[in-house]
RODO-124761 format. One record per residue (C-alpha): residue number from 0; residue in three letters; x, z, y. Coordinates in steps of 0.2 Angstrom, whole numbers. Layout:
N
<r resi="NUM" resn="ALA" east="X" up="Z" north="Y"/>
...
END
This chain:
347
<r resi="0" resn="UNK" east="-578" up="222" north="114"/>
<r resi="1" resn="UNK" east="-571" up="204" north="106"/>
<r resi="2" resn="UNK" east="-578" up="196" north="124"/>
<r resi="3" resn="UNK" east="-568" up="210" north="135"/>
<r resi="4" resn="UNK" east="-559" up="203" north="149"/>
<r resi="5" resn="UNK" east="-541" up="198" north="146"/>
<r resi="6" resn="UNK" east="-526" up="209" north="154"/>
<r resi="7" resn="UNK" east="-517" up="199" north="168"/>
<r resi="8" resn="UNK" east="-498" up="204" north="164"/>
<r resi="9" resn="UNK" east="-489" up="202" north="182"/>
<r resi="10" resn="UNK" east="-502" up="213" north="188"/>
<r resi="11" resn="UNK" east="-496" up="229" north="176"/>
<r resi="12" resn="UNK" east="-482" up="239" north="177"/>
<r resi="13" resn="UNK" east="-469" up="238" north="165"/>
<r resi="14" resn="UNK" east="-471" up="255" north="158"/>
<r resi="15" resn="UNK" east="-489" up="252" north="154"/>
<r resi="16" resn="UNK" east="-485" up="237" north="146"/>
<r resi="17" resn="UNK" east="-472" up="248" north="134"/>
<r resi="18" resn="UNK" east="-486" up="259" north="129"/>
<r resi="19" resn="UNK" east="-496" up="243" north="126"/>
<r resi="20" resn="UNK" east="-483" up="236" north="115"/>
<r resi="21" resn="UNK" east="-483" up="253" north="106"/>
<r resi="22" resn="UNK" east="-498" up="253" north="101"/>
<r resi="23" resn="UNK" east="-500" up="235" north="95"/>
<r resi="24" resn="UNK" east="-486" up="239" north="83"/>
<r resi="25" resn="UNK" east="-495" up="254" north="78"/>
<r resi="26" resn="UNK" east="-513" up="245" north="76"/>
<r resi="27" resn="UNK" east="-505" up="230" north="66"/>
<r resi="28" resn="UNK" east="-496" up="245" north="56"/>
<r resi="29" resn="UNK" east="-510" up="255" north="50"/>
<r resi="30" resn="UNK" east="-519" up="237" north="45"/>
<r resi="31" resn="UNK" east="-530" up="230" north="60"/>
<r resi="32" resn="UNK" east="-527" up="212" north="62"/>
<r resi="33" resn="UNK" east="-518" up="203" north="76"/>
<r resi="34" resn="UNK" east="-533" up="196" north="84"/>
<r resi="35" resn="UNK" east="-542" up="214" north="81"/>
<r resi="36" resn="UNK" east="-527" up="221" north="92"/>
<r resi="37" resn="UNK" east="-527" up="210" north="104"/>
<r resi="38" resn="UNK" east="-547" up="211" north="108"/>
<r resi="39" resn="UNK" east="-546" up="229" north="107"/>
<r resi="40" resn="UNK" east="-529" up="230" north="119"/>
<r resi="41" resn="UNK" east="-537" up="214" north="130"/>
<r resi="42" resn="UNK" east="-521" up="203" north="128"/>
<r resi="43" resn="UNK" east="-518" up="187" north="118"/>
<r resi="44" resn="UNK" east="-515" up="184" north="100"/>
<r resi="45" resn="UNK" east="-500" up="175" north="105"/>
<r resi="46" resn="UNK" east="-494" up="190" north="113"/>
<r resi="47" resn="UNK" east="-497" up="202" north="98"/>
<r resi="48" resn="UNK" east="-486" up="189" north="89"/>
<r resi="49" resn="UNK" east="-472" up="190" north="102"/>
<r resi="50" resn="UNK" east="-473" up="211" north="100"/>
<r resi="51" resn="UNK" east="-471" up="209" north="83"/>
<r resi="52" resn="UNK" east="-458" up="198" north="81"/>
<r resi="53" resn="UNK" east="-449" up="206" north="95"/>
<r resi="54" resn="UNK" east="-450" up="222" north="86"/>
<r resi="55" resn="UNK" east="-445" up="218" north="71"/>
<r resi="56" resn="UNK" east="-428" up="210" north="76"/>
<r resi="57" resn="UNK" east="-422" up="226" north="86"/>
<r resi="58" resn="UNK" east="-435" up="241" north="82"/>
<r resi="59" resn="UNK" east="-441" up="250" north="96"/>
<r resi="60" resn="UNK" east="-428" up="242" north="106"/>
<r resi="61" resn="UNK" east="-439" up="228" north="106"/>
<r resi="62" resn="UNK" east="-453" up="236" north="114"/>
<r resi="63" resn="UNK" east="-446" up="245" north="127"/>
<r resi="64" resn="UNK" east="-448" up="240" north="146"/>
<r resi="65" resn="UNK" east="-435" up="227" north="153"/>
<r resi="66" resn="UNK" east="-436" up="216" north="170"/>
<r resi="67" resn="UNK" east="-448" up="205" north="171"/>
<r resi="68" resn="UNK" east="-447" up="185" north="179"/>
<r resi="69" resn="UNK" east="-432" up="172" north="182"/>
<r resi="70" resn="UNK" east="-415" up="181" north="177"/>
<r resi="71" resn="UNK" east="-402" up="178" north="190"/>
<r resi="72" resn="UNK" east="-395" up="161" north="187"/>
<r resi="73" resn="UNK" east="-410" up="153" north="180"/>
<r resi="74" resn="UNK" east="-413" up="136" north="184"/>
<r resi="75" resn="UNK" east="-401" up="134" north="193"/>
<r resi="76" resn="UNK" east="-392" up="117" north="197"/>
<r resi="77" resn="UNK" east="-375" up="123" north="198"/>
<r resi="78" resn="UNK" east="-367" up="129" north="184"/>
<r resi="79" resn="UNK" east="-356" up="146" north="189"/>
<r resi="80" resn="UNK" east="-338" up="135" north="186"/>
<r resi="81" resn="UNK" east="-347" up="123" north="198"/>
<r resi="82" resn="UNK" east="-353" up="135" north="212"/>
<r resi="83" resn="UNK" east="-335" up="143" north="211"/>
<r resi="84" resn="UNK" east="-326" up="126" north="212"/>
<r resi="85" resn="UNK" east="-337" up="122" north="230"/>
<r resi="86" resn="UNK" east="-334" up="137" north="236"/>
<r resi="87" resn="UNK" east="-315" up="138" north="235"/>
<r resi="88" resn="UNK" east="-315" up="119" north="242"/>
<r resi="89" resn="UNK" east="-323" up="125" north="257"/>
<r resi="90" resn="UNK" east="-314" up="139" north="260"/>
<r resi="91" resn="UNK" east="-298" up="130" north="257"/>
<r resi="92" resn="UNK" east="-300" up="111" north="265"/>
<r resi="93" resn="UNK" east="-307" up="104" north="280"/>
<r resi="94" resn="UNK" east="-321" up="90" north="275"/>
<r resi="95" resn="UNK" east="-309" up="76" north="283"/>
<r resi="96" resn="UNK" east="-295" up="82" north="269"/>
<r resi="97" resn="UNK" east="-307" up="79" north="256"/>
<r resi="98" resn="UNK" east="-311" up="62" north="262"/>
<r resi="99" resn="UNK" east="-329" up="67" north="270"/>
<r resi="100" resn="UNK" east="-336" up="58" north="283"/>
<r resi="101" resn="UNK" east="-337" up="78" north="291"/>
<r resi="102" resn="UNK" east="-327" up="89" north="303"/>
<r resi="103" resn="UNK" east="-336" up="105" north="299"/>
<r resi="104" resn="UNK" east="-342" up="111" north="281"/>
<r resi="105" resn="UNK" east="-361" up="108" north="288"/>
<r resi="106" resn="UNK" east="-373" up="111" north="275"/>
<r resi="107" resn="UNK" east="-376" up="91" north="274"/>
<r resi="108" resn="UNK" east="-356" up="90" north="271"/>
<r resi="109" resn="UNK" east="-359" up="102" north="257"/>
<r resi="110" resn="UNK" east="-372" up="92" north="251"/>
<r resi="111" resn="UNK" east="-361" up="78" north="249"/>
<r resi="112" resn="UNK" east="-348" up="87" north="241"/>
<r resi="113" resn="UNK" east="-357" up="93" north="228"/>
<r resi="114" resn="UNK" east="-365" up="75" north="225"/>
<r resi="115" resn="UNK" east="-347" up="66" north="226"/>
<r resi="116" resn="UNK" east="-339" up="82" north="214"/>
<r resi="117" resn="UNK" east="-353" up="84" north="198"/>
<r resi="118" resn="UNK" east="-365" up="71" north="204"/>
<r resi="119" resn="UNK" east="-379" up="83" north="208"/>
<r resi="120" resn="UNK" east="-390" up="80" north="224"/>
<r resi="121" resn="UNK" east="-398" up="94" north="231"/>
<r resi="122" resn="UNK" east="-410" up="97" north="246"/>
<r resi="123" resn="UNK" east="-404" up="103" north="261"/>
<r resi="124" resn="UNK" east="-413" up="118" north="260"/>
<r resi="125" resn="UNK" east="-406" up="122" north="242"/>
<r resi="126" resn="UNK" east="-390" up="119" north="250"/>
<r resi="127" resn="UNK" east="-395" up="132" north="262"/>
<r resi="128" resn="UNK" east="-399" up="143" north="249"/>
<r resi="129" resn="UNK" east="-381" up="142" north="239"/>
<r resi="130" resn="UNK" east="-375" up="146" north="253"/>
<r resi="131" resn="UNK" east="-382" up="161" north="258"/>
<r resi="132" resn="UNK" east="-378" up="169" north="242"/>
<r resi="133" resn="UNK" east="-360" up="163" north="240"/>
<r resi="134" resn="UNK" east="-362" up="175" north="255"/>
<r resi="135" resn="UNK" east="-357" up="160" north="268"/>
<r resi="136" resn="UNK" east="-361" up="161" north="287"/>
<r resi="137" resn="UNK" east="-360" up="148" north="299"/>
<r resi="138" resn="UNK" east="-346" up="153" north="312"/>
<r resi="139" resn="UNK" east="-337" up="145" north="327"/>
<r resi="140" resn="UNK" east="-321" up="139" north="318"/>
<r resi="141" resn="UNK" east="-303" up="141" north="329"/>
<r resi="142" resn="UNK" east="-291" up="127" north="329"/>
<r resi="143" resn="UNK" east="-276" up="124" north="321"/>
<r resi="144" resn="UNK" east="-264" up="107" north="325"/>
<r resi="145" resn="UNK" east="-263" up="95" north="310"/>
<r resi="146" resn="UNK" east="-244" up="95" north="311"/>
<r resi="147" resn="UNK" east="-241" up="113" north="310"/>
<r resi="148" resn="UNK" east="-229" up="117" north="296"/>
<r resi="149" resn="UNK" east="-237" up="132" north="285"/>
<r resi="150" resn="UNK" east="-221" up="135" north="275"/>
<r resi="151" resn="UNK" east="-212" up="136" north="292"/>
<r resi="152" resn="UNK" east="-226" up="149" north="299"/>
<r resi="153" resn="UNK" east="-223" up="157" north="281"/>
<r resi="154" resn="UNK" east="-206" up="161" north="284"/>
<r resi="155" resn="UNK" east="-207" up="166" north="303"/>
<r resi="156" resn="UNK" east="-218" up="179" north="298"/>
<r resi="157" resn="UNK" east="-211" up="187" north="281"/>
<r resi="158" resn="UNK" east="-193" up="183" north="288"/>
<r resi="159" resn="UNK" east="-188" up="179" north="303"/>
<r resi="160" resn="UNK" east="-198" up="189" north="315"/>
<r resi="161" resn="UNK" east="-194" up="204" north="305"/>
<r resi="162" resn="UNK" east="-176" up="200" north="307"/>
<r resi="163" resn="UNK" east="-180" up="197" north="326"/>
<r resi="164" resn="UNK" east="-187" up="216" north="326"/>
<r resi="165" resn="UNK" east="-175" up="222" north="316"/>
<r resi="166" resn="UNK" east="-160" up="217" north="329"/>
<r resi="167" resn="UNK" east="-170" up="223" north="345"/>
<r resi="168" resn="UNK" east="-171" up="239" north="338"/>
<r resi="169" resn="UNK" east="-153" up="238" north="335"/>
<r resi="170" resn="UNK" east="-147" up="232" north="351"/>
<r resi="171" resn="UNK" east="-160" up="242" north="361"/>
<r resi="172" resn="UNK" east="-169" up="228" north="366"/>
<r resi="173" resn="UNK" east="-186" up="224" north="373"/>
<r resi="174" resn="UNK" east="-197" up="210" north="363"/>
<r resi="175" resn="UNK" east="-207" up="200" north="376"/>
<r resi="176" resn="UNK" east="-218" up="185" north="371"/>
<r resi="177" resn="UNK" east="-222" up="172" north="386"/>
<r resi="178" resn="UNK" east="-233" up="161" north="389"/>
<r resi="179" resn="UNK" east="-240" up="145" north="402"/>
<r resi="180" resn="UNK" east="-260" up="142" north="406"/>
<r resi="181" resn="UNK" east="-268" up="133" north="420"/>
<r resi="182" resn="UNK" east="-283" up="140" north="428"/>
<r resi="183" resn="UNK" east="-297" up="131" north="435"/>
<r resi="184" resn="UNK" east="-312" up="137" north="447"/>
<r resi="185" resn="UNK" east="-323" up="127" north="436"/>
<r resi="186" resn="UNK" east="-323" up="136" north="420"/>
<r resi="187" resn="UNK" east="-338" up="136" north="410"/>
<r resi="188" resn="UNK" east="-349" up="152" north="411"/>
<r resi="189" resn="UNK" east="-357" up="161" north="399"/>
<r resi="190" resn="UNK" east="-376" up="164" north="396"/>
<r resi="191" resn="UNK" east="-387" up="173" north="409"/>
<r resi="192" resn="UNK" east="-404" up="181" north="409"/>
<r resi="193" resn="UNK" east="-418" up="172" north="415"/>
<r resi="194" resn="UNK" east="-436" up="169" north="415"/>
<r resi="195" resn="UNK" east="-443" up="162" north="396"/>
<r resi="196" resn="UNK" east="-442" up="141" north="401"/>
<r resi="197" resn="UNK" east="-431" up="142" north="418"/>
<r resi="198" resn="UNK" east="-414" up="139" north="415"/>
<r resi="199" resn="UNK" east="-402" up="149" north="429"/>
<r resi="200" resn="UNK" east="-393" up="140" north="440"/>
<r resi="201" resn="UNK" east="-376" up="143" north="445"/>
<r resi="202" resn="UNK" east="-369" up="137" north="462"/>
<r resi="203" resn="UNK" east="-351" up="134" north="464"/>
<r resi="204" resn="UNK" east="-339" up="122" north="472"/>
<r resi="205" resn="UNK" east="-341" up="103" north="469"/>
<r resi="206" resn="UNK" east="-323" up="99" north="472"/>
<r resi="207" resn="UNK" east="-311" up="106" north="459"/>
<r resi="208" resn="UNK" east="-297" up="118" north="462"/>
<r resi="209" resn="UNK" east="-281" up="123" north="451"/>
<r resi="210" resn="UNK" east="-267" up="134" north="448"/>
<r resi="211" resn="UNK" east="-254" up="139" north="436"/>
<r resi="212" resn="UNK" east="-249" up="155" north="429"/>
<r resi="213" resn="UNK" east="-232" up="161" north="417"/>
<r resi="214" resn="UNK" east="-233" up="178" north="410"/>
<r resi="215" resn="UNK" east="-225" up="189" north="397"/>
<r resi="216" resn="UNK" east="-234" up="207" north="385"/>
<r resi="217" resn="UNK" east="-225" up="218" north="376"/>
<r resi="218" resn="UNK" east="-232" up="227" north="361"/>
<r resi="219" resn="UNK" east="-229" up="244" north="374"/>
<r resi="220" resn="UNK" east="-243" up="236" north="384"/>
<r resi="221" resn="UNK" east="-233" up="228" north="398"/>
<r resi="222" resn="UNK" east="-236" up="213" north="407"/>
<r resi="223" resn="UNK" east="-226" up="202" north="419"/>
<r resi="224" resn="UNK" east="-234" up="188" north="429"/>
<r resi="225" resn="UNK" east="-228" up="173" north="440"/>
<r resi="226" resn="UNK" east="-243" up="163" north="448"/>
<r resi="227" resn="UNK" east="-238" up="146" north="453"/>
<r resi="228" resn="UNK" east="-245" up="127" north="459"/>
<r resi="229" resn="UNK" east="-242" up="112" north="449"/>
<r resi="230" resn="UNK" east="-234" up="107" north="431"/>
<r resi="231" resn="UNK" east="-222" up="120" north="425"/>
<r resi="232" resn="UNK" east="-203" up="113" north="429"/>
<r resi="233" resn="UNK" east="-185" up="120" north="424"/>
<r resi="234" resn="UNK" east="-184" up="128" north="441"/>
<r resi="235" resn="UNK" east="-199" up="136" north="441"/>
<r resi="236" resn="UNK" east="-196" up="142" north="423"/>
<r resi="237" resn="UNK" east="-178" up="149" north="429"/>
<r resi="238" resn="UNK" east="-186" up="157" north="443"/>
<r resi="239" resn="UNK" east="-196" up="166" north="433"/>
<r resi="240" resn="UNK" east="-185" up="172" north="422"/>
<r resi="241" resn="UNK" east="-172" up="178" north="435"/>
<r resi="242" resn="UNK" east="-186" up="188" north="439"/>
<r resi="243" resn="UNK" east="-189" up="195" north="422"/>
<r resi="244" resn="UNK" east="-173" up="202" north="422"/>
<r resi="245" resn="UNK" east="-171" up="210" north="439"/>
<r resi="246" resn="UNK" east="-172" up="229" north="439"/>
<r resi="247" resn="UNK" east="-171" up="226" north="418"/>
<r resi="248" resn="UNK" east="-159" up="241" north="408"/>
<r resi="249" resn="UNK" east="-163" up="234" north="394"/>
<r resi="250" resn="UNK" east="-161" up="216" north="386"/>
<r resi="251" resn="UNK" east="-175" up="203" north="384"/>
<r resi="252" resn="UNK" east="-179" up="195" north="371"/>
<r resi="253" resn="UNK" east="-193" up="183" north="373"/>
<r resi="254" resn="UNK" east="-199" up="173" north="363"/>
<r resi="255" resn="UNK" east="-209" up="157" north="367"/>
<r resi="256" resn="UNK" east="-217" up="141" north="362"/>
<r resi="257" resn="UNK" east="-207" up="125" north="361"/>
<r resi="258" resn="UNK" east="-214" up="117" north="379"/>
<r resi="259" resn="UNK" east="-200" up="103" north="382"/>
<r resi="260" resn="UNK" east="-195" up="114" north="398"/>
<r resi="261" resn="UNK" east="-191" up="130" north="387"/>
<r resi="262" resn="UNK" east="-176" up="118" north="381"/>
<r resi="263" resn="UNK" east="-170" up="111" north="397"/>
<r resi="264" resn="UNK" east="-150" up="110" north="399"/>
<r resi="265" resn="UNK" east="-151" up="122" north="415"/>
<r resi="266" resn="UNK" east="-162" up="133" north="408"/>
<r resi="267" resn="UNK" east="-150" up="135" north="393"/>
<r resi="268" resn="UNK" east="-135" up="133" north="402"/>
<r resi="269" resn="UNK" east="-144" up="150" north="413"/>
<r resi="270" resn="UNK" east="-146" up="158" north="397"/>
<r resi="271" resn="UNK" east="-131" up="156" north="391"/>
<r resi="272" resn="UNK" east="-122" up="162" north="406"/>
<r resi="273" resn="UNK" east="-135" up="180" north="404"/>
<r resi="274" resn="UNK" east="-134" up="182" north="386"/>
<r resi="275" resn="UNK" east="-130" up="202" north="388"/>
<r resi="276" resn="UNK" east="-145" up="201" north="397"/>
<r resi="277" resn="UNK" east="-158" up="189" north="390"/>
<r resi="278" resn="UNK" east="-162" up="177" north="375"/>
<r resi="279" resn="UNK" east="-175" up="164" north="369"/>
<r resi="280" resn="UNK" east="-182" up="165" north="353"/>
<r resi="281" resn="UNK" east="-195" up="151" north="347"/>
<r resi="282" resn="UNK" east="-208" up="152" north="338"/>
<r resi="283" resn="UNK" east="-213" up="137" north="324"/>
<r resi="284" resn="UNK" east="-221" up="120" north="333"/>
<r resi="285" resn="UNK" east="-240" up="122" north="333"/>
<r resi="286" resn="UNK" east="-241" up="140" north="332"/>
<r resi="287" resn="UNK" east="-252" up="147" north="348"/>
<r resi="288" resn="UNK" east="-262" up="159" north="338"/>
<r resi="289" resn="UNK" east="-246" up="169" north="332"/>
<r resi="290" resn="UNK" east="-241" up="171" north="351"/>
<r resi="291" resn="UNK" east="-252" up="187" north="359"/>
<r resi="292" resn="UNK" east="-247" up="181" north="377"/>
<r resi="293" resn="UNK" east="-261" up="166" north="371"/>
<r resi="294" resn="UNK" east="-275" up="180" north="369"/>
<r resi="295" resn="UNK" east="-269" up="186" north="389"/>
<r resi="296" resn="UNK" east="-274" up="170" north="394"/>
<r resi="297" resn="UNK" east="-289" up="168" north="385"/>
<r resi="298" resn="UNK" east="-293" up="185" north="391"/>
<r resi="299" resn="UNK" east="-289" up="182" north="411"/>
<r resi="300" resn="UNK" east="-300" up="168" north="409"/>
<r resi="301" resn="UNK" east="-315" up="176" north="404"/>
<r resi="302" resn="UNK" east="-315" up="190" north="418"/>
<r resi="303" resn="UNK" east="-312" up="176" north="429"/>
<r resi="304" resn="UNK" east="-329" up="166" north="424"/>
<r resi="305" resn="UNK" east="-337" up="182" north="429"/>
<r resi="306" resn="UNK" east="-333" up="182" north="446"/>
<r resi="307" resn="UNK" east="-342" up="171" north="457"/>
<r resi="308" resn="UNK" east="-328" up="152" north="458"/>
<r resi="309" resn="UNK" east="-317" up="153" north="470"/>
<r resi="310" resn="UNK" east="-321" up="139" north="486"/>
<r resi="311" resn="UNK" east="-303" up="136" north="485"/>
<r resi="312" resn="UNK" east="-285" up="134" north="479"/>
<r resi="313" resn="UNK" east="-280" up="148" north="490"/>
<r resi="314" resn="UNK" east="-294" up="161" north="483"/>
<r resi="315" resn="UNK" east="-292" up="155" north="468"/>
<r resi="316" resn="UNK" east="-275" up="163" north="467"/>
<r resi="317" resn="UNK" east="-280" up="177" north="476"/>
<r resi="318" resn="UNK" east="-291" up="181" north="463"/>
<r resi="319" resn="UNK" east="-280" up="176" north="449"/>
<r resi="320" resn="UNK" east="-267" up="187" north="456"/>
<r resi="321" resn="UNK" east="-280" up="204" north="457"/>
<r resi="322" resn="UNK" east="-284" up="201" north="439"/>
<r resi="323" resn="UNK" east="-268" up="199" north="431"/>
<r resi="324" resn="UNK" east="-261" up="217" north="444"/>
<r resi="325" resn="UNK" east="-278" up="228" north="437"/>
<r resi="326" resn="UNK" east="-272" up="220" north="418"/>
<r resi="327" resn="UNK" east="-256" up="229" north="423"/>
<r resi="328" resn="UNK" east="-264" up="245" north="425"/>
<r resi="329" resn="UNK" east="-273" up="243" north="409"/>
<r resi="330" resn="UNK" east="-258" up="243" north="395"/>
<r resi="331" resn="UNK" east="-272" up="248" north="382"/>
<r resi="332" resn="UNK" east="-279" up="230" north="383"/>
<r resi="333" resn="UNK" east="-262" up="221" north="385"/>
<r resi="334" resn="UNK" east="-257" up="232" north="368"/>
<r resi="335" resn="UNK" east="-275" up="227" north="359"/>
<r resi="336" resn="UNK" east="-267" up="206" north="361"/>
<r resi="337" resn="UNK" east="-255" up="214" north="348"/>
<r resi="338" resn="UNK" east="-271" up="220" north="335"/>
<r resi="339" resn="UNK" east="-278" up="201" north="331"/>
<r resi="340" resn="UNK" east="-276" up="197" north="313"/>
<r resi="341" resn="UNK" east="-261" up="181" north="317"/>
<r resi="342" resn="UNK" east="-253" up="196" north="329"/>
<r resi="343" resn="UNK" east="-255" up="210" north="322"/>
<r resi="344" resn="UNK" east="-235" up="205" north="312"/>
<r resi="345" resn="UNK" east="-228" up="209" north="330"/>
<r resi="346" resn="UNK" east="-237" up="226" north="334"/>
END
């Protein structure tokens, strides 16, 4: 019995192992010794002692079953104030801001954050690791311009664009948001299927061919279009707005970006001179992602890489054109430009 085979703990369940501990306590109790107990239960003498002790700083409480292995936060590098101090830097601040050699928070760029902030260098993969339990993801980040103003964005959204909304409603006035994009028969395509190790080939024109469009949504689903050649111009810019206007009952307001050409003296003379029927409002420098006539473009652009590339200028319209009319028929998409978390405020 003394040479039994000793018991291998990981491979016994916990509740066998607190009927074990039961019975050790009881054994030493009634007078066997520890190294008796253990033979007779197959476990160590050490363990015994570990029972024991165990049991008599908290009674049975002692011996009952608990989790077994590395508690969470064990052995690890980072402390919890640590971990919470990277996490809010990346969420917060671009590498760059932070004086990193990085534009993106890779996990390399985290790496060296951590060893610049506590002096603690970690692997790659442990990096990985963090990471993935701070619940972080790699994503394809959107763009935002260096010089815009955030207090100035603040304000346009808690304050002046509420004000804007407040006085159409008042007046009986339509809010249009506007908008200017070029369109190329060279835009990138997207993936498509093909055999494991050949890469599809798409044909298209070799010589490059452009055009211009202007356009203006409302969060009612409409959408008005001009499609034109060349850099956008104060007369081209009139033009479209006369249009705008024509067969209009109610005023416009339309508010736009701060394109030099938005600003022109005849384009604010025109203005001026059509005040009962139109006005420009602008939104703060650098702030594309809180206009939804940005997300039209984005969206005519990806129907448009689906089509096969226009040869020419000419089709190229053409094609532009027939998008931009069957978005017109589709007010449900022109009113989801309105649903994107930075446009959702003018919804």
């Amino acid at each position: 019995m003394l040479g039994m085979q000793k018991l291998d703990g990981r491979r016994v369940s916990d509740d066998a192992l607190e009927v074990l501990r039961g019975r050790a306590v009881a054994m030493i109790e009634a007078g066997t010794s520890q190294r008796a107990a253990a033979a007779l239960l197959g476990v160590h003498h050490n363990t015994i002692g570990r029972w024991l002790e165990a049991w008599r700083a908290q009674g049975a409480a002692g011996l009952a079953r608990r989790k077994r292995g590395r508690r969470p936060g064990d052995q690890m590098r980072l402390r919890p104030t640590q971990a919470a101090a990277i996490k809010k830097l990346i969420t917060d601040r671009c590498p760059d801001q932070l004086k990193l050699p990085f534009a993106l928070w890779t996990r390399a760029a985290v790496q060296a954050l951590i060893a610049r902030r506590f002096a603690i260098d970690l692997a790659l993969n442990t990096v990985g690791s963090y990471l993935r339990r701070w619940g972080f993801s790699p994503q394809r980040p959107v763009k935002r311009a260096l010089e815009q103003d955030p207090e100035r964005i603040r304000r346009w959204l808690a304050e002046t664009y509420p004000e804007i909304a407040a006085r159409a409603r008042a007046d009986g006035a339509e809010i249009h948001w506007g908008d200017e994009t070029g369109i190329s028969n060279q835009a990138p395509y997207g993936r498509s299927f093909a055999p494991k190790g050949q890469t599809p080939v798409v044909r298209r024109p070799g010589r490059r061919s452009t055009t211009s469009m202007i356009s203006s949504v409302t969060n009612r689903g409409r959408l008005r279009f001009m499609v034109y050649e060349g850099a956008l111009n104060a007369e081209l810019f009139l033009t479209f707005l006369k249009r705008l206007i024509r067969g209009q009952q109610r005023k416009i307001i339309l508010i736009l970006d701060n394109l030099k050409v938005h600003h022109a003296k005849p384009v604010q003379a025109w203005v001026a001179a059509h005040s009962d029927r139109i006005e420009l409002v602008f939104l703060p420098p650098y702030a594309p992602e809180h206009n939804p006539d940005e997300l039209l473009n984005q969206d005519v652009k990806r129907r448009m890489a689906k089509r096969p590339a226009p040869r020419d200028r000419s089709a190229l319209q053409r094609q532009l054109r027939a998008t931009l009319h069957r978005l017109q028929k589709l007010p449900a998409s022109i009113r989801a430009f309105f649903k994107a978390p930075t446009t959702a405020y003018a919804a």
